[in-house]
N, C-alpha and C positions, 0 to 999 in steps of 0.2 A: 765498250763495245757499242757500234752505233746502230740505228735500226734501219738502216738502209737508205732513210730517206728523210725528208722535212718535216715536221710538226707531227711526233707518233701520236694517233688519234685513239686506238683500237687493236688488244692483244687478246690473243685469244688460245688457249691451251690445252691439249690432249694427250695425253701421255706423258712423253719424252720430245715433245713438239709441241713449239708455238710459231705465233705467225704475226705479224704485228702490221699495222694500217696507218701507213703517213700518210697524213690529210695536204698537206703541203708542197708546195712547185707542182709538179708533175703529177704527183702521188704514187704511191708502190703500195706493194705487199711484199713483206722477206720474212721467207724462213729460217729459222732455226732448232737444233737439235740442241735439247737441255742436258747440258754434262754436271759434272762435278766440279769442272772449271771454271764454270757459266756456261752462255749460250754460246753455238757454233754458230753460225751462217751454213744453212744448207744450199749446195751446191744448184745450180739452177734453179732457183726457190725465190726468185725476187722479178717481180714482174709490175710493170708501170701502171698507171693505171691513166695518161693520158691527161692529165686534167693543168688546167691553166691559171691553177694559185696563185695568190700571193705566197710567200715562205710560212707567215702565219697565217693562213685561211678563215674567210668568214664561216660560222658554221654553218650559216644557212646555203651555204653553195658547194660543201664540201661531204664526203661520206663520214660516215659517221661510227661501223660498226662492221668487225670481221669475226665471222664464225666459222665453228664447224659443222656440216649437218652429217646427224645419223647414217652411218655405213650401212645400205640393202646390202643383203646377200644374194 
């Protein structure tokens, strides 16, 4: 299963859901849903982030880290 995208930089996990951070080409973020299978690919869950890498990026010009923040009520 692949992570959606170039050089995974950054995973990050809550629940039954992770998200994972390619630093690489373009860069993304793709979701998925943690089964018993492995991971899913959530459906609409993978989004660019724009950026103008090499395949392996230098660190100093690429992100570095994907979280989740605390759900308000």
């Amino acid at each position: 299963m692949g992570s959606g995208g170039d050089f995974p930089a950054s995973i990050t996990v809550s629940g039954g859901i992770a998200y994972v951070m390619n630093a690489g080409g373009a860069g993304s973020v793709q979701g998925f849903r943690l089964t018993a299978a492995g991971p899913a690919p959530l459906s609409d869950a993978h989004r660019s982030l724009g950026l103008d890498n090499k395949r392996v990026p230098l660190f100093s010009s690429s992100p570095g880290q994907v979280a989740f923040t605390p759900r308000r009520s």
